[in-house]
PyMOL Python script that loads the backbone (N, CA, C, O; Angstrom):
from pymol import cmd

cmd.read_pdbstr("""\
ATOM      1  N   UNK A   1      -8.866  25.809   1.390  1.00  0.00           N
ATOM      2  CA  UNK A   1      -7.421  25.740   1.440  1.00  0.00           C
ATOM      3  C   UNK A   1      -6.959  24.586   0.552  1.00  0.00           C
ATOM      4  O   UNK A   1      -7.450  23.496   0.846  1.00  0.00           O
ATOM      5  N   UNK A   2      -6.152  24.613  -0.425  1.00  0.00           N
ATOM      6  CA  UNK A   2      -5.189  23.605  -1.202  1.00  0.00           C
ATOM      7  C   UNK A   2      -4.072  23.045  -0.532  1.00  0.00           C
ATOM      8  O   UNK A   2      -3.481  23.523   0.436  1.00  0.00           O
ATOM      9  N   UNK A   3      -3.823  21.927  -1.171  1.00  0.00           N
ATOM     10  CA  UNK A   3      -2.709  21.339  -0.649  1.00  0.00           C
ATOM     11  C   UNK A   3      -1.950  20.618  -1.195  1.00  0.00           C
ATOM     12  O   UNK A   3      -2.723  19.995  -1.923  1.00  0.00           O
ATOM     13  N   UNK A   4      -0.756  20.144  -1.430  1.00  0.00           N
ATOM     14  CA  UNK A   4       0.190  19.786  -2.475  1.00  0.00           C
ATOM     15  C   UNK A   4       0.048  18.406  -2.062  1.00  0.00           C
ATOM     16  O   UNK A   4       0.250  18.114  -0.883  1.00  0.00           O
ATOM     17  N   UNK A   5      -0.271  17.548  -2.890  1.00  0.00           N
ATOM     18  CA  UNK A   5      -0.365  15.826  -2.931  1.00  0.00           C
ATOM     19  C   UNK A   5       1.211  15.486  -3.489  1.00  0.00           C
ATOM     20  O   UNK A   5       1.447  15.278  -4.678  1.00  0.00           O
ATOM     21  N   UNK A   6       2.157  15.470  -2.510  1.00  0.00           N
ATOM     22  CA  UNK A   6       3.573  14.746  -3.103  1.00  0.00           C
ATOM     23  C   UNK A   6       3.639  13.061  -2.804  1.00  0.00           C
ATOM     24  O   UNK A   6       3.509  12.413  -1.765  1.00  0.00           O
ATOM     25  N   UNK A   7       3.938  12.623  -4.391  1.00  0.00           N
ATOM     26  CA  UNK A   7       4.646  11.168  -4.050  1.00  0.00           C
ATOM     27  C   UNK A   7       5.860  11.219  -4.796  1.00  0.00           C
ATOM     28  O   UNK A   7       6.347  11.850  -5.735  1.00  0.00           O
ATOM     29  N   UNK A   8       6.127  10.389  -4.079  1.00  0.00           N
ATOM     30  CA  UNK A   8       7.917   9.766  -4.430  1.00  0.00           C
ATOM     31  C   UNK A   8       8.351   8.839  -5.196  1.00  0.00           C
ATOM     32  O   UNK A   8       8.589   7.688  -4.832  1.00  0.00           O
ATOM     33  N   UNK A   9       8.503   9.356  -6.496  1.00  0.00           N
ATOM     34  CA  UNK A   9       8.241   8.328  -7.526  1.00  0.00           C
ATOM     35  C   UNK A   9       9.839   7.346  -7.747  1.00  0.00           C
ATOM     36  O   UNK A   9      10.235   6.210  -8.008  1.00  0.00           O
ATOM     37  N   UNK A  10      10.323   8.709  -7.430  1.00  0.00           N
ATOM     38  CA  UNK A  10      12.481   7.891  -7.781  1.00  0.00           C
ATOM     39  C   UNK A  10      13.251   7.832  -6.224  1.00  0.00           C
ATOM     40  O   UNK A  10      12.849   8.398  -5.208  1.00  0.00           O
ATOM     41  N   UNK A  11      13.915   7.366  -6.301  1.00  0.00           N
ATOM     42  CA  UNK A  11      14.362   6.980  -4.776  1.00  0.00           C
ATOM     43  C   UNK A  11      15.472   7.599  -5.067  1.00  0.00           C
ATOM     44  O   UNK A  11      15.943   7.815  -6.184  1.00  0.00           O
ATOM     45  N   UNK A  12      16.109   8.034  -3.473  1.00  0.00           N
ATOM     46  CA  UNK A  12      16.961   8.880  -3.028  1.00  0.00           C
ATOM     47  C   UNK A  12      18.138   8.377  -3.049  1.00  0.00           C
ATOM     48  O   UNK A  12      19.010   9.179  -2.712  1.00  0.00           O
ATOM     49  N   UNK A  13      18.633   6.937  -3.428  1.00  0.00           N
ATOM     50  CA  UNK A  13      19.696   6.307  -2.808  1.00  0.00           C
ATOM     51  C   UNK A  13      20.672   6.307  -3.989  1.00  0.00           C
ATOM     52  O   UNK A  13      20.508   5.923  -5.147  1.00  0.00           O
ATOM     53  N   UNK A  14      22.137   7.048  -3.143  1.00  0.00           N
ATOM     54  CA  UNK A  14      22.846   7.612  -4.072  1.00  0.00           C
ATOM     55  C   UNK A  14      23.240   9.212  -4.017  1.00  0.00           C
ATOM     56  O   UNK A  14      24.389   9.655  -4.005  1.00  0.00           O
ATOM     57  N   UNK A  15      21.929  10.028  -3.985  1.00  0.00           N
ATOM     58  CA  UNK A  15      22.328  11.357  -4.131  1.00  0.00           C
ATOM     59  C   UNK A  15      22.602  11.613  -2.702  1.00  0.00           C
ATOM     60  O   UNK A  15      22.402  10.893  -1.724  1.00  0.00           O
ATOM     61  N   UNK A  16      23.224  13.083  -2.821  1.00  0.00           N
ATOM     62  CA  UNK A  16      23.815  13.886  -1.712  1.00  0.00           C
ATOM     63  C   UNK A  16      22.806  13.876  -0.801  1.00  0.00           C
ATOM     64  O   UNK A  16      21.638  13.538  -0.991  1.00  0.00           O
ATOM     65  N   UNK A  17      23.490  14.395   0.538  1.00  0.00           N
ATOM     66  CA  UNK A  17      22.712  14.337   1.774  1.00  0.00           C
ATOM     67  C   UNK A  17      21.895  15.374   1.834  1.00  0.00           C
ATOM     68  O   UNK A  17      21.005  15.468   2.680  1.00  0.00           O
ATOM     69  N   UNK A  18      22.138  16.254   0.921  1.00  0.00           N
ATOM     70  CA  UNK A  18      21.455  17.717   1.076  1.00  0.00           C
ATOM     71  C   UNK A  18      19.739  17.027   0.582  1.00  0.00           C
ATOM     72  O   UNK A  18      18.862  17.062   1.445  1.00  0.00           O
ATOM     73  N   UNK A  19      19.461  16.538  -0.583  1.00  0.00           N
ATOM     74  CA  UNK A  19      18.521  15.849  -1.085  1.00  0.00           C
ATOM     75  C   UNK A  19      17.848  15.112  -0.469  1.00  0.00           C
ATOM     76  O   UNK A  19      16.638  15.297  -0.337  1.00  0.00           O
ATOM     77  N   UNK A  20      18.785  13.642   0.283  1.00  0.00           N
ATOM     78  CA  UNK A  20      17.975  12.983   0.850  1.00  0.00           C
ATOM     79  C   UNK A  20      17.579  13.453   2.446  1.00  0.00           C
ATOM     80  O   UNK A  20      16.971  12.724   3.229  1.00  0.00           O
ATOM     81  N   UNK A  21      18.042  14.784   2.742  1.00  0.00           N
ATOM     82  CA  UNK A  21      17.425  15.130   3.749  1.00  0.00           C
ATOM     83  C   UNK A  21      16.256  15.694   4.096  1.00  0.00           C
ATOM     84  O   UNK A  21      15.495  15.686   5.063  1.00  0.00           O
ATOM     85  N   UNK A  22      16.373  16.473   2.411  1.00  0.00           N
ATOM     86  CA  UNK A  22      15.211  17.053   1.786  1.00  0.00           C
ATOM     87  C   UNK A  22      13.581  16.200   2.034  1.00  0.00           C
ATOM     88  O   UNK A  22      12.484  16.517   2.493  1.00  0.00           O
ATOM     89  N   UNK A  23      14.184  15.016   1.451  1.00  0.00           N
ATOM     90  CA  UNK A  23      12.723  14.014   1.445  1.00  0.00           C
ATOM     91  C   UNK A  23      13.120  13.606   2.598  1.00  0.00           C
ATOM     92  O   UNK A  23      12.436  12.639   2.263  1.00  0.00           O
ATOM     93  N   UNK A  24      13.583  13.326   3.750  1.00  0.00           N
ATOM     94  CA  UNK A  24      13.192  13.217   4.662  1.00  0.00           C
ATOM     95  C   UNK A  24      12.781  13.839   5.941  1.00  0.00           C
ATOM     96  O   UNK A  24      12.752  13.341   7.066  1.00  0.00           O
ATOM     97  N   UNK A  25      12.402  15.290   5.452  1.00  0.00           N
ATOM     98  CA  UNK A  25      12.112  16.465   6.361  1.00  0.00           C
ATOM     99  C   UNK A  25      10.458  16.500   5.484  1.00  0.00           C
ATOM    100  O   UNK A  25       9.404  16.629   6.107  1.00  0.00           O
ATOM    101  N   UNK A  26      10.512  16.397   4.392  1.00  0.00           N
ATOM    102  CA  UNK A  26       9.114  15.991   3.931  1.00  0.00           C
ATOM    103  C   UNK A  26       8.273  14.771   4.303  1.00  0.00           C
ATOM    104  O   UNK A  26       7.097  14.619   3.972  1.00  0.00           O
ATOM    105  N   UNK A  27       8.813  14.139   4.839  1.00  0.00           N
ATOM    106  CA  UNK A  27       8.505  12.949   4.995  1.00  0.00           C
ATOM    107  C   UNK A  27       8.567  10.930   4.085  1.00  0.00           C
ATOM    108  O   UNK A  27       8.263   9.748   4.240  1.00  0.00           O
ATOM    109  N   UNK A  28       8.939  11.513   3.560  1.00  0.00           N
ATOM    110  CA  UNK A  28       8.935  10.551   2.057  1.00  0.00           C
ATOM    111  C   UNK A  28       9.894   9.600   2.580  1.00  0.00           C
ATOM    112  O   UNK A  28      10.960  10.162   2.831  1.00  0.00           O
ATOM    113  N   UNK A  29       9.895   8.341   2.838  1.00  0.00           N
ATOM    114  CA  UNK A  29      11.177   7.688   3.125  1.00  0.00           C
ATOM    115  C   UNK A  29      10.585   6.332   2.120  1.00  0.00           C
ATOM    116  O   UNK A  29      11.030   5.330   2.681  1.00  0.00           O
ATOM    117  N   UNK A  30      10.121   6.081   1.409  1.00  0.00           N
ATOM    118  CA  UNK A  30      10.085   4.697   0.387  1.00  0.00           C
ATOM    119  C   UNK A  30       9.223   5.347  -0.622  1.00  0.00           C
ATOM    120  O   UNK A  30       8.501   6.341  -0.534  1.00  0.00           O
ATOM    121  N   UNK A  31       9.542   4.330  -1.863  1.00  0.00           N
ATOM    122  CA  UNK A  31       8.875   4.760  -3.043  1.00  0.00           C
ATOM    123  C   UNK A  31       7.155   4.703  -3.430  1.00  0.00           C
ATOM    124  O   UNK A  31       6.427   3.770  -3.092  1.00  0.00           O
ATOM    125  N   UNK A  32       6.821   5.594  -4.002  1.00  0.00           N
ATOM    126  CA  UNK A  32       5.079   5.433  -4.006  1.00  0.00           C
ATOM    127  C   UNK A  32       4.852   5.890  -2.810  1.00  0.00           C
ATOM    128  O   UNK A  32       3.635   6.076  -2.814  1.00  0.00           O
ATOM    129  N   UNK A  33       5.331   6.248  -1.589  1.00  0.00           N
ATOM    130  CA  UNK A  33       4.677   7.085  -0.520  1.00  0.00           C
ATOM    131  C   UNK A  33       4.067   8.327  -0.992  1.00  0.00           C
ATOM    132  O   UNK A  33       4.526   8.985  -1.926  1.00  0.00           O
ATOM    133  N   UNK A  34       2.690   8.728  -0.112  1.00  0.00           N
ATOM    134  CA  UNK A  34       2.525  10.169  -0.472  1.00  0.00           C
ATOM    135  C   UNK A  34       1.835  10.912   0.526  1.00  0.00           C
ATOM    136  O   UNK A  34       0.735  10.452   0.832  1.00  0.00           O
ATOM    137  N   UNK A  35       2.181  11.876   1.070  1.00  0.00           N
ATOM    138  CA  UNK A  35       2.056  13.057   2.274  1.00  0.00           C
ATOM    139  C   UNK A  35       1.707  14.486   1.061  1.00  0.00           C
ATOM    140  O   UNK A  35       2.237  14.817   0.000  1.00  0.00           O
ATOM    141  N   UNK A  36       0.378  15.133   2.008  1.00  0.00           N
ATOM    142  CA  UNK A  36      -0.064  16.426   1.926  1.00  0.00           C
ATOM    143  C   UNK A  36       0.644  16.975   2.902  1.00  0.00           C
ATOM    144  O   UNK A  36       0.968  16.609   4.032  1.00  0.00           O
ATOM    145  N   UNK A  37       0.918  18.402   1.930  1.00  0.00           N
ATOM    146  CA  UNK A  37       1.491  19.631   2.736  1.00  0.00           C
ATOM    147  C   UNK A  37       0.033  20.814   2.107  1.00  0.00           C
ATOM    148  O   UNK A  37      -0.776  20.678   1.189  1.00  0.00           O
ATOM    149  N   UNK A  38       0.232  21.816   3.028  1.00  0.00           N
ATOM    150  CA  UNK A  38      -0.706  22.932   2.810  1.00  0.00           C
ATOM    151  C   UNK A  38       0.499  23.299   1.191  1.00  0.00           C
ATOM    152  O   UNK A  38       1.463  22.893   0.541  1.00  0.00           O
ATOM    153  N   UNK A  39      -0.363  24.176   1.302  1.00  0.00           N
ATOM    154  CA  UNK A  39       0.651  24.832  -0.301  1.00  0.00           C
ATOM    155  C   UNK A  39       1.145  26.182   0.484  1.00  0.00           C
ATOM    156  O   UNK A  39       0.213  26.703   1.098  1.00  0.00           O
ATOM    157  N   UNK A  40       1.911  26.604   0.559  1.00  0.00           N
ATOM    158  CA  UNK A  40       2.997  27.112   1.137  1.00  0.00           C
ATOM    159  C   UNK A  40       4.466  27.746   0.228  1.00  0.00           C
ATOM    160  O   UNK A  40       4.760  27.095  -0.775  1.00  0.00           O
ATOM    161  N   UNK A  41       5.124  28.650   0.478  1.00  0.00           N
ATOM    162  CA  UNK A  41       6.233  29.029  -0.086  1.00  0.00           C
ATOM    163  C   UNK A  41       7.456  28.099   0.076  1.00  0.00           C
ATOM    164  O   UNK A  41       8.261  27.827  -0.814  1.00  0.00           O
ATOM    165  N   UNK A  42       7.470  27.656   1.342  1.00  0.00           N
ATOM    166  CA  UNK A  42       8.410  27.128   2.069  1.00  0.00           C
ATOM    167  C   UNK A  42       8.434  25.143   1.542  1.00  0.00           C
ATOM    168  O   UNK A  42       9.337  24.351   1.273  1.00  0.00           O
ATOM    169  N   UNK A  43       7.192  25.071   1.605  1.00  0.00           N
ATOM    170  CA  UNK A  43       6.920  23.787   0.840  1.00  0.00           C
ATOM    171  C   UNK A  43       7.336  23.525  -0.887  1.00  0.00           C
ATOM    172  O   UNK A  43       7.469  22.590  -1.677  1.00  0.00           O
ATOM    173  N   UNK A  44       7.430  24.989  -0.850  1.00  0.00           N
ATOM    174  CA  UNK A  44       6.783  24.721  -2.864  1.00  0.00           C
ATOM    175  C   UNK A  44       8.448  24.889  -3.280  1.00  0.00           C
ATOM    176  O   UNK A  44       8.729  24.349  -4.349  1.00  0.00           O
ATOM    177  N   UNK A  45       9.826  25.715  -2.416  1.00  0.00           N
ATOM    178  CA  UNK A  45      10.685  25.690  -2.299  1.00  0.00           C
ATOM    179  C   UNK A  45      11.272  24.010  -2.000  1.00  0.00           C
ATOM    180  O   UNK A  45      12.192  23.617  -2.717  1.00  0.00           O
ATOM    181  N   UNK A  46      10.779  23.195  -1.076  1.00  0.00           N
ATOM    182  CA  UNK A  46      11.511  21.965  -0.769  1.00  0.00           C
ATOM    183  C   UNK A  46      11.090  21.750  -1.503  1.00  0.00           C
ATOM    184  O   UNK A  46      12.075  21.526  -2.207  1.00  0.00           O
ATOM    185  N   UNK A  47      10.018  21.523  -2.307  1.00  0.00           N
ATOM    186  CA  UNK A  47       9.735  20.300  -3.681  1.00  0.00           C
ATOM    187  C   UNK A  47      10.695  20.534  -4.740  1.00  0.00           C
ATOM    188  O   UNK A  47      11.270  19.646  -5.370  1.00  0.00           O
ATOM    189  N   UNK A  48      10.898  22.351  -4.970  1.00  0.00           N
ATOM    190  CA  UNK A  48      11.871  22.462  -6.087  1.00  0.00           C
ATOM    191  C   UNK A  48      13.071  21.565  -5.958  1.00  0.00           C
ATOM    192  O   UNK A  48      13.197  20.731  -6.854  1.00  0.00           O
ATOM    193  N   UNK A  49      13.867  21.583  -5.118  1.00  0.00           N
ATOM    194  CA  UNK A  49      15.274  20.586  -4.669  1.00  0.00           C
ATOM    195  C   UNK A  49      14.891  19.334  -4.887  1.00  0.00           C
ATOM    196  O   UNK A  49      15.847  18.567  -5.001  1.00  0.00           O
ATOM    197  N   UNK A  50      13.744  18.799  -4.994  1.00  0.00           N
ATOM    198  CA  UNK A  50      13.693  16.846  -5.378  1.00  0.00           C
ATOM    199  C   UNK A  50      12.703  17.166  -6.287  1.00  0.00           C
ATOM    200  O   UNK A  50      11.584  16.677  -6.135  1.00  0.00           O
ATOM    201  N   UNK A  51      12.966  17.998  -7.314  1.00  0.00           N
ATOM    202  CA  UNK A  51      11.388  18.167  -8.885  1.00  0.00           C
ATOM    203  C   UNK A  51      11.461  16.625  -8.845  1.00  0.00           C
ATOM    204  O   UNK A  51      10.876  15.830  -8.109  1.00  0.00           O
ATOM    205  N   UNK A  52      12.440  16.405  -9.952  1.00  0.00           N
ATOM    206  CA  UNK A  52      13.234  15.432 -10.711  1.00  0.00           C
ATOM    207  C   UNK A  52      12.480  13.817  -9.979  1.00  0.00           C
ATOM    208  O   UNK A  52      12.038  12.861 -10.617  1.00  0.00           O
ATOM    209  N   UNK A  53      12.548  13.977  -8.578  1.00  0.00           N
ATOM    210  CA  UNK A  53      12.148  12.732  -7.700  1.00  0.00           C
ATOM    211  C   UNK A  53      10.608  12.603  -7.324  1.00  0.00           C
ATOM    212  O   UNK A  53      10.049  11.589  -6.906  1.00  0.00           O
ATOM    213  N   UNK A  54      10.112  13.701  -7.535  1.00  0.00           N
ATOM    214  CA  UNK A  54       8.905  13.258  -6.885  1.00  0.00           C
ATOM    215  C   UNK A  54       7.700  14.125  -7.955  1.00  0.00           C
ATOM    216  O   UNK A  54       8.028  15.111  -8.615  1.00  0.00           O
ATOM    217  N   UNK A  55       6.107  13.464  -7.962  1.00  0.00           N
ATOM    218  CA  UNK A  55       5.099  14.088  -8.659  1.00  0.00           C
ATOM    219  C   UNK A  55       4.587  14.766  -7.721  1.00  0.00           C
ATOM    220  O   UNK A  55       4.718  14.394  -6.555  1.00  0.00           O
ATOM    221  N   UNK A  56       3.961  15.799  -8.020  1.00  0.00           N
ATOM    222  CA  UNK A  56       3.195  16.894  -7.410  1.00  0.00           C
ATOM    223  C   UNK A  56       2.162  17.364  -8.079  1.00  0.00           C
ATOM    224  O   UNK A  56       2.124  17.735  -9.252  1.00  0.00           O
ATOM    225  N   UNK A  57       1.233  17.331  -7.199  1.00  0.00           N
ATOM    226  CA  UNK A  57      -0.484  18.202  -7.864  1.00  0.00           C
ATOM    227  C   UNK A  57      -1.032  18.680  -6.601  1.00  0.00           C
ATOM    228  O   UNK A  57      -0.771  18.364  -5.440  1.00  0.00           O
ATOM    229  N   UNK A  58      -1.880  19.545  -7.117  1.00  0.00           N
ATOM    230  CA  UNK A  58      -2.569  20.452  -6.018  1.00  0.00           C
ATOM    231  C   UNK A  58      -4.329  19.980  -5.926  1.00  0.00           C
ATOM    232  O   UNK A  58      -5.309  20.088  -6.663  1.00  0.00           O
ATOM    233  N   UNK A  59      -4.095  19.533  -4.854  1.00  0.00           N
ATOM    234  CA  UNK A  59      -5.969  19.159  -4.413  1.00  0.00           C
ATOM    235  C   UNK A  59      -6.566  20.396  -3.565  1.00  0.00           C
ATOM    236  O   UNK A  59      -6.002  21.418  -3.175  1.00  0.00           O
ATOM    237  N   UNK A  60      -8.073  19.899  -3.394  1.00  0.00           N
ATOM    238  CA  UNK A  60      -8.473  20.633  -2.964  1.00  0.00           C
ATOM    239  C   UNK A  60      -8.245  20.219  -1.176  1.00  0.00           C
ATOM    240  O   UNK A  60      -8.235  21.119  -0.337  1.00  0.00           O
ATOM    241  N   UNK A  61      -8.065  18.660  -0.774  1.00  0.00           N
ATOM    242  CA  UNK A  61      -8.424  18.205   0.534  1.00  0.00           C
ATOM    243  C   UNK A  61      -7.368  16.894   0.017  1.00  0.00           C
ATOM    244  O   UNK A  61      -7.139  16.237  -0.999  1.00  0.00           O
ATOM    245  N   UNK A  62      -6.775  17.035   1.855  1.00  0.00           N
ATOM    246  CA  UNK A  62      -6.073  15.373   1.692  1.00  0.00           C
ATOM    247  C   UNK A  62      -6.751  14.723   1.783  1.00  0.00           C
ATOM    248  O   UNK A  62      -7.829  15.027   2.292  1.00  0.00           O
ATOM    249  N   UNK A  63      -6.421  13.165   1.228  1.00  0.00           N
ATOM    250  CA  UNK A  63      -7.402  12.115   1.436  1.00  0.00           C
ATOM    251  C   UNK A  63      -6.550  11.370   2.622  1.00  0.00           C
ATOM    252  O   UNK A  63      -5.352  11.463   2.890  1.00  0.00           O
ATOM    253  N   UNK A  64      -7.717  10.502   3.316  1.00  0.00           N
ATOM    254  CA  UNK A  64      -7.003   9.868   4.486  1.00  0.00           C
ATOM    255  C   UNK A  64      -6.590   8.638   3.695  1.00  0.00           C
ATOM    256  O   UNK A  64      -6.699   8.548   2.472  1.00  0.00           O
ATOM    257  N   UNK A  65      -5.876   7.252   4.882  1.00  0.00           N
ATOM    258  CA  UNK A  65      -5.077   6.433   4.170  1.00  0.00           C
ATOM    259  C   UNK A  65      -5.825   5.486   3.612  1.00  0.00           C
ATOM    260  O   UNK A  65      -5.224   4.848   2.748  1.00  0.00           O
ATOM    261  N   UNK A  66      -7.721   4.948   3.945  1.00  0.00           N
ATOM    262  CA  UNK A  66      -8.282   4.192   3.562  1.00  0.00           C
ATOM    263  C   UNK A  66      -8.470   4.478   1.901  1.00  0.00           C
ATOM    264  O   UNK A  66      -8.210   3.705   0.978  1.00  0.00           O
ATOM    265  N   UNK A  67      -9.092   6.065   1.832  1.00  0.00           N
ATOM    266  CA  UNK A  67      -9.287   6.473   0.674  1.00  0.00           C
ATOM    267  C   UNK A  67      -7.765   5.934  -0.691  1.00  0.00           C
ATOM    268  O   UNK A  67      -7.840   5.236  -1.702  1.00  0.00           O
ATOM    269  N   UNK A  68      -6.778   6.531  -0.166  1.00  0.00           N
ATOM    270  CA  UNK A  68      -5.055   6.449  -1.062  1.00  0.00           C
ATOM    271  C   UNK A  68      -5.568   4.892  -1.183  1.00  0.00           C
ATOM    272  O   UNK A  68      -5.948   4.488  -2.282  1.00  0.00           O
ATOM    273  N   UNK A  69      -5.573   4.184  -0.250  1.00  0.00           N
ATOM    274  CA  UNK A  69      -5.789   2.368  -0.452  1.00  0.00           C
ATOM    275  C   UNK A  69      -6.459   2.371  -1.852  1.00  0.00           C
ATOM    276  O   UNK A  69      -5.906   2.302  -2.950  1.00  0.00           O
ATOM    277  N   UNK A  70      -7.671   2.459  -1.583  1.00  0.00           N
ATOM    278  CA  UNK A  70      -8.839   2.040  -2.295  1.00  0.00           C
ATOM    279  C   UNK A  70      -9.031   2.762  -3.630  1.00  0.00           C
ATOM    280  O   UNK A  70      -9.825   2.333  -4.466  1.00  0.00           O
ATOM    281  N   UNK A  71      -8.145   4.092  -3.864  1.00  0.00           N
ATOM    282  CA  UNK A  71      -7.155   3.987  -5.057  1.00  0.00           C
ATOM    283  C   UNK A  71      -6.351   3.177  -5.716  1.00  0.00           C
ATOM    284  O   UNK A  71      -6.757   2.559  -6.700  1.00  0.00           O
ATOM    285  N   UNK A  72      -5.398   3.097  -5.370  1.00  0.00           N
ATOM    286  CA  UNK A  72      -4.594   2.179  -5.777  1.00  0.00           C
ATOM    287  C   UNK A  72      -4.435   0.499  -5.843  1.00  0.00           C
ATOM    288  O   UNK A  72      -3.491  -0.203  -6.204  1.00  0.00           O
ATOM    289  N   UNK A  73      -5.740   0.180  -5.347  1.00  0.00           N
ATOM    290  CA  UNK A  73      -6.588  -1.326  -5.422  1.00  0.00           C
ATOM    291  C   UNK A  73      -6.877  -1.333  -7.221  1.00  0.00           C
ATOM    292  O   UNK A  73      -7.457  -0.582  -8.005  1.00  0.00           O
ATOM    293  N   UNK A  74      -6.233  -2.429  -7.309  1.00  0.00           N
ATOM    294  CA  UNK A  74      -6.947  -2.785  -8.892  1.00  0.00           C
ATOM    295  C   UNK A  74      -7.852  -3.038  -9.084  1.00  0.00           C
ATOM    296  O   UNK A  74      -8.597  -2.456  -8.296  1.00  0.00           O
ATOM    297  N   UNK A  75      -8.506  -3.802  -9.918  1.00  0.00           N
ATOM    298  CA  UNK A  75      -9.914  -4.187 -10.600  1.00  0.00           C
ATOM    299  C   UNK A  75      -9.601  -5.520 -11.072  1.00  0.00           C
ATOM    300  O   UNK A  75      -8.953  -5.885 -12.053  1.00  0.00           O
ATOM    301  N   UNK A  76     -10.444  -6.431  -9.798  1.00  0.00           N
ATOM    302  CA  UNK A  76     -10.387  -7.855  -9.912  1.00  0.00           C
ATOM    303  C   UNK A  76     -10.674  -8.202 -11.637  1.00  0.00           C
ATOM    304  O   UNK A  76     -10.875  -9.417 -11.663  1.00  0.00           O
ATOM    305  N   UNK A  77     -10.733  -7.882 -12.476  1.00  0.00           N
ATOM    306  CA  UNK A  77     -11.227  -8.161 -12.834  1.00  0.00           C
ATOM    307  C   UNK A  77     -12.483  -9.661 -13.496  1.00  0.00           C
ATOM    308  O   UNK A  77     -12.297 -10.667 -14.180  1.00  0.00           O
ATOM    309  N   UNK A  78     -13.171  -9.311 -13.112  1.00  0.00           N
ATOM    310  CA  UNK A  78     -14.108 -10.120 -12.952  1.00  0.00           C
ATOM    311  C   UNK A  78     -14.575  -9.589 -11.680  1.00  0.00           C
ATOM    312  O   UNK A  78     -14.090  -8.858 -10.816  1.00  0.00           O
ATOM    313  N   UNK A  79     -16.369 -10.578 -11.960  1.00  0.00           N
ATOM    314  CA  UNK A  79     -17.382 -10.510 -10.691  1.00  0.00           C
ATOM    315  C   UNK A  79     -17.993 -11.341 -10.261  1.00  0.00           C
ATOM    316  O   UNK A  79     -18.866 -11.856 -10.959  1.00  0.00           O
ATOM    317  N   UNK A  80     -17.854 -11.600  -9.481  1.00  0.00           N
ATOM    318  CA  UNK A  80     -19.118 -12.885  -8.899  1.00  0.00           C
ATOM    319  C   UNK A  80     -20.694 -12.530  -8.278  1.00  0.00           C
ATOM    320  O   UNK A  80     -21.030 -11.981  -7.228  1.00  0.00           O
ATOM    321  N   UNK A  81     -21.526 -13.120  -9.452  1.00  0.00           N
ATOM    322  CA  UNK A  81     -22.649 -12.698  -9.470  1.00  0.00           C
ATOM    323  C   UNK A  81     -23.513 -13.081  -8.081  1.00  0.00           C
ATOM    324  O   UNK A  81     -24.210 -12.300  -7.432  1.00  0.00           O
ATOM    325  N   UNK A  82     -23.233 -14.724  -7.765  1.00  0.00           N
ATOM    326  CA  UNK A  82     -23.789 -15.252  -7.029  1.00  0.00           C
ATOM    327  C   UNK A  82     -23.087 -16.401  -6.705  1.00  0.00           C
ATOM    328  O   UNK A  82     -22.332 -16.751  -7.612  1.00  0.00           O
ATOM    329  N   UNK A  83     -23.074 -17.247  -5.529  1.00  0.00           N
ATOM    330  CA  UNK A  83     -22.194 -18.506  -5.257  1.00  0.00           C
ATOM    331  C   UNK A  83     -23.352 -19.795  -5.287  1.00  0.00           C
ATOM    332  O   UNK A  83     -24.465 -19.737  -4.762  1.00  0.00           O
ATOM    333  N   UNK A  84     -22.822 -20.891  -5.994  1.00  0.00           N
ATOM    334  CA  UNK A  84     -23.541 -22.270  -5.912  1.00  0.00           C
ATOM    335  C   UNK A  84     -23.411 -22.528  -4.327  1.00  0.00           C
ATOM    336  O   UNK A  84     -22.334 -22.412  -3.742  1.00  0.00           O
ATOM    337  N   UNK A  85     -24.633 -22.895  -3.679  1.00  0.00           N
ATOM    338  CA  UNK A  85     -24.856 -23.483  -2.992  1.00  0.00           C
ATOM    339  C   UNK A  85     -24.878 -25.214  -3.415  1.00  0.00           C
ATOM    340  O   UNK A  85     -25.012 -25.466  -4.612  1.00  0.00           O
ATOM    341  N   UNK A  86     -24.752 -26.346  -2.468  1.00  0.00           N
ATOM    342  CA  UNK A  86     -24.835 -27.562  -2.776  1.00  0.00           C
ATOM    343  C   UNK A  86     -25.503 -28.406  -1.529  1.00  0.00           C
ATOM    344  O   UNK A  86     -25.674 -29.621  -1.628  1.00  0.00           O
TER     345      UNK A  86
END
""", "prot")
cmd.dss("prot")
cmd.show_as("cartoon", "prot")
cmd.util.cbc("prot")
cmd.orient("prot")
């Protein structure tokens, strides 16, 4: 089963209520949030009404919230090989 990975890239504040009710029957209430829906008619219909606001792709499996984290964690860059003891 697939499932639509929506985040919320533009914020709602401002447009009509019809919209921001939209994302909030999806769940979306702040920016960079992101909720799986199954892929669905009824789903693929509410995304049409906020295209413009939000990215959408189709996975195979949601990821839980540790996984989304540990995405969006940067890259210290740099490493620490080993620590001086004294």
């Amino acid at each position: 089963m697939s499932y639509f990975r929506i985040t919320l890239m533009r914020s709602g504040i401002g447009l009509p209520k019809r919209v921001s009710g939209v994302l909030k029957a999806l769940g979306l209430r702040q920016r960079m949030k992101t909720v799986y829906y199954p892929v669905t008619p009824e789903v693929a219909g509410q995304i049409m009404k906020v295209k413009e606001l939000v990215e959408v792709t189709e996975v195979d499996k949601p990821m839980t919230i540790q996984e989304l984290r540990a995405t969006r964690k940067p890259d210290p860059g740099y490493y620490v090989e080993s620590t001086v003891r004294q």
